[in-house]
C-alpha positions in Angstrom: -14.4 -13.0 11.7 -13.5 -16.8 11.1 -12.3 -18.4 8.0 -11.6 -21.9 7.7 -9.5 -24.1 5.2 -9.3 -27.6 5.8 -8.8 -30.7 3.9 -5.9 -33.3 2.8 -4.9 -30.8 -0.5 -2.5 -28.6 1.5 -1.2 -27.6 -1.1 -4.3 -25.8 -2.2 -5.3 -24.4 1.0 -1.6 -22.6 1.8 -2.4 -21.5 -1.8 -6.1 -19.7 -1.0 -4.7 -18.7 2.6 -2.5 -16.6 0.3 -4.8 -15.2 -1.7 -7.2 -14.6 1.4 -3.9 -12.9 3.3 -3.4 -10.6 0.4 -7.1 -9.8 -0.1 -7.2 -8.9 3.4 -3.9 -6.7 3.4 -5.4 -5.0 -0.3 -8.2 -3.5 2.1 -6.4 -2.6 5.5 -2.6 -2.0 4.5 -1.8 -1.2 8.0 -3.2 -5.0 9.1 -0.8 -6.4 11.2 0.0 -10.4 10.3 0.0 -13.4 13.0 0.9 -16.6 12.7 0.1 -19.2 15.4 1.2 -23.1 16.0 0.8 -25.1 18.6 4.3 -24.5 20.0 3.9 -20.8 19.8 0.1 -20.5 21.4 0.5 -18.1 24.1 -3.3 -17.8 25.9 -2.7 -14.7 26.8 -1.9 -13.1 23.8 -4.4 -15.3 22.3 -6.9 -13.8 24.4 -5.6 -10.1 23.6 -5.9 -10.7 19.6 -9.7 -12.0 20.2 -10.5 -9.3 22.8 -8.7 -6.2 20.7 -11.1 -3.3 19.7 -8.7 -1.8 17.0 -9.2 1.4 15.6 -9.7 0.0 11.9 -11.7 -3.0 10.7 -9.5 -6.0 10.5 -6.5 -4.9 11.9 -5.0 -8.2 12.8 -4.9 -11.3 10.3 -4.4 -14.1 12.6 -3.5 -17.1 11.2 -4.3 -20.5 13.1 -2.2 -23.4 11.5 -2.9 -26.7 12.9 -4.1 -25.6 16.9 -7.1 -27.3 16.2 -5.4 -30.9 15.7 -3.1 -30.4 18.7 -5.1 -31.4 21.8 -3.0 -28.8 24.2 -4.5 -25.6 22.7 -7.8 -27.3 20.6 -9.9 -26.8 23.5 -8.6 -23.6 24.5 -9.6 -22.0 21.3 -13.0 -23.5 20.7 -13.9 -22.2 23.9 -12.9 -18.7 22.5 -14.4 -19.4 18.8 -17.6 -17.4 19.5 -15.7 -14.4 20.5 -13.7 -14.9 17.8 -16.7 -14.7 15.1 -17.4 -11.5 16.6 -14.0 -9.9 16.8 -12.8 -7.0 13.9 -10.0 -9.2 13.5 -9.4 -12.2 10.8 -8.5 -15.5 12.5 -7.7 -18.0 9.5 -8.1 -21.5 10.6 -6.0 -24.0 8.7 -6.2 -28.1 9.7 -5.6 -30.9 7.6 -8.0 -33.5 9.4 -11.1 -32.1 11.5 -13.3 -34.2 13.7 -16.8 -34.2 12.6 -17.7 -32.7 15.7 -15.1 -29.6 16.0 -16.4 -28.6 12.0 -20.0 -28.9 13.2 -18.7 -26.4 15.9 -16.6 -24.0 13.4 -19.6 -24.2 10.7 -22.1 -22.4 13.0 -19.3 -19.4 13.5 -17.3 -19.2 10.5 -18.2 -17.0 7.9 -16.3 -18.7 4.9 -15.1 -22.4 5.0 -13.6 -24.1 2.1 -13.0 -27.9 1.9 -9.5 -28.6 -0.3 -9.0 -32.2 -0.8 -6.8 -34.1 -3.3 -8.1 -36.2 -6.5 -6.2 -39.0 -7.8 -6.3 -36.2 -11.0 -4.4 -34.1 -8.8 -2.3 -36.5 -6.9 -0.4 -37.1 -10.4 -0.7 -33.6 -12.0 2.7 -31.5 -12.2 2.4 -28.4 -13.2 4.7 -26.5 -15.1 5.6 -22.3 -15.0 8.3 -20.7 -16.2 9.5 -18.5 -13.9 10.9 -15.9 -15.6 8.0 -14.6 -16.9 7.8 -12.7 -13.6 10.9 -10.8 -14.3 9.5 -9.6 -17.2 5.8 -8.3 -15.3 8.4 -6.9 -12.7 10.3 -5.2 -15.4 7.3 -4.3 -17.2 5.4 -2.9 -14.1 2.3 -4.7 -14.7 1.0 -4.9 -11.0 -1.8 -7.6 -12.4 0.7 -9.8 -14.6 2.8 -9.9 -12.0 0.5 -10.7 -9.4 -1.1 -13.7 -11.4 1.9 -15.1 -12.3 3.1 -15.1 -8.5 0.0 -16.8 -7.5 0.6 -19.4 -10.4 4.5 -19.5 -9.4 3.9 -21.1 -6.3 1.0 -23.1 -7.3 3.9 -25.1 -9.4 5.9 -25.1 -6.0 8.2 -22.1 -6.8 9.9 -21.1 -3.5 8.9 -17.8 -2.1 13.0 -17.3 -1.5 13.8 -18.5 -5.5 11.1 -15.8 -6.6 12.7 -13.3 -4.1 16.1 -14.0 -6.1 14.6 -13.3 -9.3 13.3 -9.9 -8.5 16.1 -9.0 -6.7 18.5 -10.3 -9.6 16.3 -8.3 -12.3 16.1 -4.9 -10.2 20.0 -5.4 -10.1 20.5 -5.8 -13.6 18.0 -2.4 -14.2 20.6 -1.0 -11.9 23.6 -1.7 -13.7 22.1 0.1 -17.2 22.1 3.5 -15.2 26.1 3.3 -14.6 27.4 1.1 -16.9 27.2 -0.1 -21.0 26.4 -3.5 -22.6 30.1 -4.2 -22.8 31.1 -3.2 -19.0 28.4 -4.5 -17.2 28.7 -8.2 -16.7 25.7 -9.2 -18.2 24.6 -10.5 -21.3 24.0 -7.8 -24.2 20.6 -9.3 -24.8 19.5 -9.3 -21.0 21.7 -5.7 -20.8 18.8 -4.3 -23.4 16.4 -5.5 -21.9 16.7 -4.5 -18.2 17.5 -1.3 -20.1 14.2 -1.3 -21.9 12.2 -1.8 -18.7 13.6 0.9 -17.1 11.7 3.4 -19.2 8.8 1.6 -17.3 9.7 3.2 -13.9 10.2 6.8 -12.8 13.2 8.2 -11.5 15.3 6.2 -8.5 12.3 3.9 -8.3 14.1 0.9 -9.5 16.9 1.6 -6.5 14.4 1.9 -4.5 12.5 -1.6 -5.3 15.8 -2.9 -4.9 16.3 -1.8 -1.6 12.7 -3.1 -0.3 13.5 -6.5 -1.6 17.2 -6.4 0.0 15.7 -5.3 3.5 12.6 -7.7 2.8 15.3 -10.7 3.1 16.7 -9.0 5.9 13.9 -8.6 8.5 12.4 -12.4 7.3 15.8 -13.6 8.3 15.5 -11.9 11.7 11.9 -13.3 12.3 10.1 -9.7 11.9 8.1 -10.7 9.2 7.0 -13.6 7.0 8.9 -14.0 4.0 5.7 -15.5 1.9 3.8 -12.6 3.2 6.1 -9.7 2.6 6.9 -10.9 -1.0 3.2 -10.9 -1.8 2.9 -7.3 0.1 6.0 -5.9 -2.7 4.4 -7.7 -5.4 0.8 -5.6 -4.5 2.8 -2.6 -4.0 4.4 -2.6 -7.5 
């Protein structure tokens, strides 16, 4: 399967590839995640993604940023780009700028394409999220809440990394109300009650153990095992 995203609003395609990603991982949670630029196309491996007859539908999520503009591996994959439409794996095409005749080429074979480009509207909108609120859907539980505020939290260009803090600063405080008091804790009474009040929201050790994922979440991003966009949204959808 091929799905394309392409046009000048990158801010709006990273932004669906997301939602796409997660939509694809909600329905195999054993999919496997790529990401391939032009300085990390390996034809090879390329070929083995395209070629793979996994045991599941959609196994891998391949994501192609930009291999389309660079002229090195642009002809390399539209050579492969029927094989692609026909593999059980997701290959996500994301370009800025396409030449009219490589999207003639892509709209015969991909199944979705979607066209993101800016408006002078746009160019000039800020938008404006308090990010805090997703503290509160954490601490509340509310897998939906929390999942709609994410998506709107970095539509407002919160960092995947500042959002990590958050979560990882809330499930720390919920921490503290199991050993400590309001007055021995180091936090705020108000925020003390609080965390303390969403804690009712979560079953026994749960909340050590959501603190643990997001700790070893930072961890393996920082040693390149996973993407740390990608894992975040993976926690947030497994709240």
């Amino acid at each position: 399967m091929i799905i394309l995203l392409h046009g000048n609003n990158i801010e709006k395609s990273r932004i669906k590839l997301r939602e796409i990603i997660a939509s694809q991982v909600k329905k195999n949670t054993e999919a496997t995640y790529y990401k391939i630029e032009p300085d990390t196309f390996n034809e090879s491996e390329f070929d083995e993604l395209v070629s793979s007859n996994a045991l599941f539908q959609n196994a891998y999520i391949v994501v192609c940023d930009g291999i389309l503009s660079a002229k090195l591996t642009s002809e390399k994959v539209i050579d492969r780009l029927k094989s692609m439409k026909d593999s059980v794996n997701v290959f996500i095409i994301v370009e800025e700028v396409l030449t009219k005749e490589i999207l003639k080429k892509l709209e015969k074979v991909a199944e979705k394409i979607q066209e993101s480009t800016n408006t002078k509207k746009e160019k000039n909108k800020k938008i404006i999220f308090n990010v805090f609120a997703l503290t509160d859907a954490l601490g509340n539980k509310d897998k939906k809440e929390l999942w709609v505020l994410y998506q709107k939290a970095v539509q407002s260009g919160s960092d995947p990394e500042e959002i990590h803090r958050l979560f990882l600063w809330q499930t720390k405080a919920m921490l503290a109300t199991y050993v400590s008091d309001a007055n021995n804790s180091g936090l705020n009474h108000f925020v003390f009650k609080k965390a303390q009040g969403f804690t009712r929201n979560y079953l026994d050790k749960e909340v050590q153990k959501k603190s643990f994922e997001l700790v070893a979440l930072y961890h393996e991003a920082r040693r390149g095992k996973v993407e740390f966009d990608i894992a975040l949204e993976k926690f947030v959808l497994g709240l």
